[in-house]
C-alpha positions as CSV (number, residue, x, y, z in Angstrom):
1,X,-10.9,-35.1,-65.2
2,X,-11.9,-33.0,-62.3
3,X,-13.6,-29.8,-63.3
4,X,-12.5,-26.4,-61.7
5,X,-14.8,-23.3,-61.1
6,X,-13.6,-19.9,-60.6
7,X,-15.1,-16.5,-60.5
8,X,-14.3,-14.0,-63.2
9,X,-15.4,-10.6,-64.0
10,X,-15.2,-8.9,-67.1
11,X,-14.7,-4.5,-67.6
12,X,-17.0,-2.6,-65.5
13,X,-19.8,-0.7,-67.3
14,X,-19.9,2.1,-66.1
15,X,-21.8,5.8,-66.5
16,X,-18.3,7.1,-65.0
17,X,-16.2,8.1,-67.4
18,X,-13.4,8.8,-64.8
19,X,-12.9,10.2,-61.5
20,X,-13.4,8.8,-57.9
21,X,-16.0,6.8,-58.5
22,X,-14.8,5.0,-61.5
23,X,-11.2,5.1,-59.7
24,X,-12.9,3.3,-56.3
25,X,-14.7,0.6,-58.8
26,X,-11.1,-0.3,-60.3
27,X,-10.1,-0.9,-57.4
28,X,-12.3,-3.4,-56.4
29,X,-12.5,-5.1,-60.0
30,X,-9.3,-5.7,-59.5
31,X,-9.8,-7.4,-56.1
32,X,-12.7,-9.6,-57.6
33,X,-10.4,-10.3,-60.3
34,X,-7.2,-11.1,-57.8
35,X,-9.3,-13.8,-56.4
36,X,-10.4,-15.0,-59.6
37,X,-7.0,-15.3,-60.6
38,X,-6.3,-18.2,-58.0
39,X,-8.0,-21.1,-60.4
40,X,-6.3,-20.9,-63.8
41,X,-9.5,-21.4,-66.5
42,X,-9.7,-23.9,-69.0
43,X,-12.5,-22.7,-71.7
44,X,-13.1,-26.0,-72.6
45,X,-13.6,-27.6,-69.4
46,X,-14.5,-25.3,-66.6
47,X,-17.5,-23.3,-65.7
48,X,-17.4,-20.0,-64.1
49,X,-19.5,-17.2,-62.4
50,X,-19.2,-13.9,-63.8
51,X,-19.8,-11.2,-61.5
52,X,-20.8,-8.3,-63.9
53,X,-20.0,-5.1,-62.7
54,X,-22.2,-2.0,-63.9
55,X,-23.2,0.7,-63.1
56,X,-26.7,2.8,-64.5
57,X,-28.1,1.0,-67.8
58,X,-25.9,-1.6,-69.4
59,X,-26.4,-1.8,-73.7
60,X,-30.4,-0.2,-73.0
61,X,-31.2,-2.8,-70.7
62,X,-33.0,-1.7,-67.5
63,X,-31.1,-3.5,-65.0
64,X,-32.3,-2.6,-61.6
65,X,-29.7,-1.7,-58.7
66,X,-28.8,-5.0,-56.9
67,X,-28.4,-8.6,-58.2
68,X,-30.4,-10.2,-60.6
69,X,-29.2,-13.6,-63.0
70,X,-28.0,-13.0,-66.7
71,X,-27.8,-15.3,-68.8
72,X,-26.3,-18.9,-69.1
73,X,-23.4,-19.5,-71.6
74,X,-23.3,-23.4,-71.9
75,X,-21.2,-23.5,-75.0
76,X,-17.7,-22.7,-75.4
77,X,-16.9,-20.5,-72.1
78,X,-19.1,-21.5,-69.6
79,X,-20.5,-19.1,-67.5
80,X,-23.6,-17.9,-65.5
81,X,-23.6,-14.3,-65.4
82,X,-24.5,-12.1,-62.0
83,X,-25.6,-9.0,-62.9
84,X,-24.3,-6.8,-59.9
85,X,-25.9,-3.1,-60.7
86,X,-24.0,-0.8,-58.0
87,X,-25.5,2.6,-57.1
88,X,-24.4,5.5,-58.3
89,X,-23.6,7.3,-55.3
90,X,-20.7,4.4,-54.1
91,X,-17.5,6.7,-54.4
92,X,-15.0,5.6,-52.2
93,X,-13.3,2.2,-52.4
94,X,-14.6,0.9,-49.1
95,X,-18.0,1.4,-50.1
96,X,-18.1,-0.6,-52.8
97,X,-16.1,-3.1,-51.5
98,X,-18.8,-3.4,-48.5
99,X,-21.2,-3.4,-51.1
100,X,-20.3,-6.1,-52.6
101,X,-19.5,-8.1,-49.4
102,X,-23.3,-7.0,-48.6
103,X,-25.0,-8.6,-51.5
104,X,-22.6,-11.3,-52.6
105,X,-24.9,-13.7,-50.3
106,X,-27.8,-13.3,-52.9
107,X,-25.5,-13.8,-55.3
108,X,-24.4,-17.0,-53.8
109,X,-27.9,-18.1,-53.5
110,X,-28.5,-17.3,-57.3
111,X,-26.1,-19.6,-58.3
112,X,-26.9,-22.3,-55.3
113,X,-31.0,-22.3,-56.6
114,X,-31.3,-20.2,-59.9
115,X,-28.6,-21.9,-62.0
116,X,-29.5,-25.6,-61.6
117,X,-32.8,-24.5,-63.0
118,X,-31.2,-22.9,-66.1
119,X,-28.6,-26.0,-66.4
120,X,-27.8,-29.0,-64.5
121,X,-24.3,-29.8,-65.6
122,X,-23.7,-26.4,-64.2
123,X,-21.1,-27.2,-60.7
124,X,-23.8,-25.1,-58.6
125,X,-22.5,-25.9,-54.9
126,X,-19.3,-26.0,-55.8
127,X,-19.5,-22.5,-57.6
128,X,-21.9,-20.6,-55.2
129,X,-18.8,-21.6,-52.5
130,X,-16.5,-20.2,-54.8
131,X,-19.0,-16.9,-54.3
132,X,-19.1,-17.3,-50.5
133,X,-15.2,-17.8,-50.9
134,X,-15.3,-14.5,-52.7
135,X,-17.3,-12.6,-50.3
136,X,-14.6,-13.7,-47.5
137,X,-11.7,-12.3,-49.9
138,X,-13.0,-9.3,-49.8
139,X,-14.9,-8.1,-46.4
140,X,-11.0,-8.8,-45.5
141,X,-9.2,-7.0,-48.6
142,X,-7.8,-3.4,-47.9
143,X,-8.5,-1.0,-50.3
């Protein structure tokens, strides 16, 4: 059976209750989401990256602005989540959408060197190209 990877992204955590802001990051949660959307997920067989999308302190945690790796869900849903902590100042669509096409290269490299580290059944190539794939999506996406 050939495994498929996709990208996925859960609800965005965010410190914006509603407004622009929280309008402009719907917008492109929905774009990461669209891509996502082009490899139908099998929980039992496939492995994905999920690009976590927050905003300020997630559950207590101090999660500084950027990327950094979460953890590695090798039961059930498998999963390496990308913690992707926007700034708070991002509030027009565009500018999170460049944001993301700026930093999705570290988080193609996470998943390129970090996961194999964390588990080697893990797809790592083939899902950091689904990243780089991701990053193409979107520095071409209108918003």
């Amino acid at each position: 059976m050939i495994t498929r990877v996709a990208i996925i992204s859960g609800g965005i955590f965010s410190e914006h209750k509603s407004g622009e802001p929280l309008r402009s990051h719907q917008i492109v949660h929905r774009l990461i989401t669209q891509y996502g959307a082009t490899t139908e997920v099998d929980e039992d067989e496939d492995y994905c990256v999920d690009i976590a999308f927050l905003t300020g302190a997630h559950l207590g945690e101090d999660i500084p602005i950027g990327i950094s790796a979460g953890p590695v869900n090798r039961t059930k849903f498998r999963r390496f989540i990308v913690w992707h902590r926007l700034p708070l100042d991002l509030h027009a669509p565009e500018s999170v959408r460049d944001w993301f096409v700026d930093v999705l290269p570290e988080t193609e490299r996470l998943v390129r060197e970090h996961l194999p580290t964390k588990s080697r059944k893990f797809p790592a190539g083939q899902l950091a190209d689904e990243v780089a794939g991701l990053r193409d999506f979107l520095r071409n996406a209108e918003v």
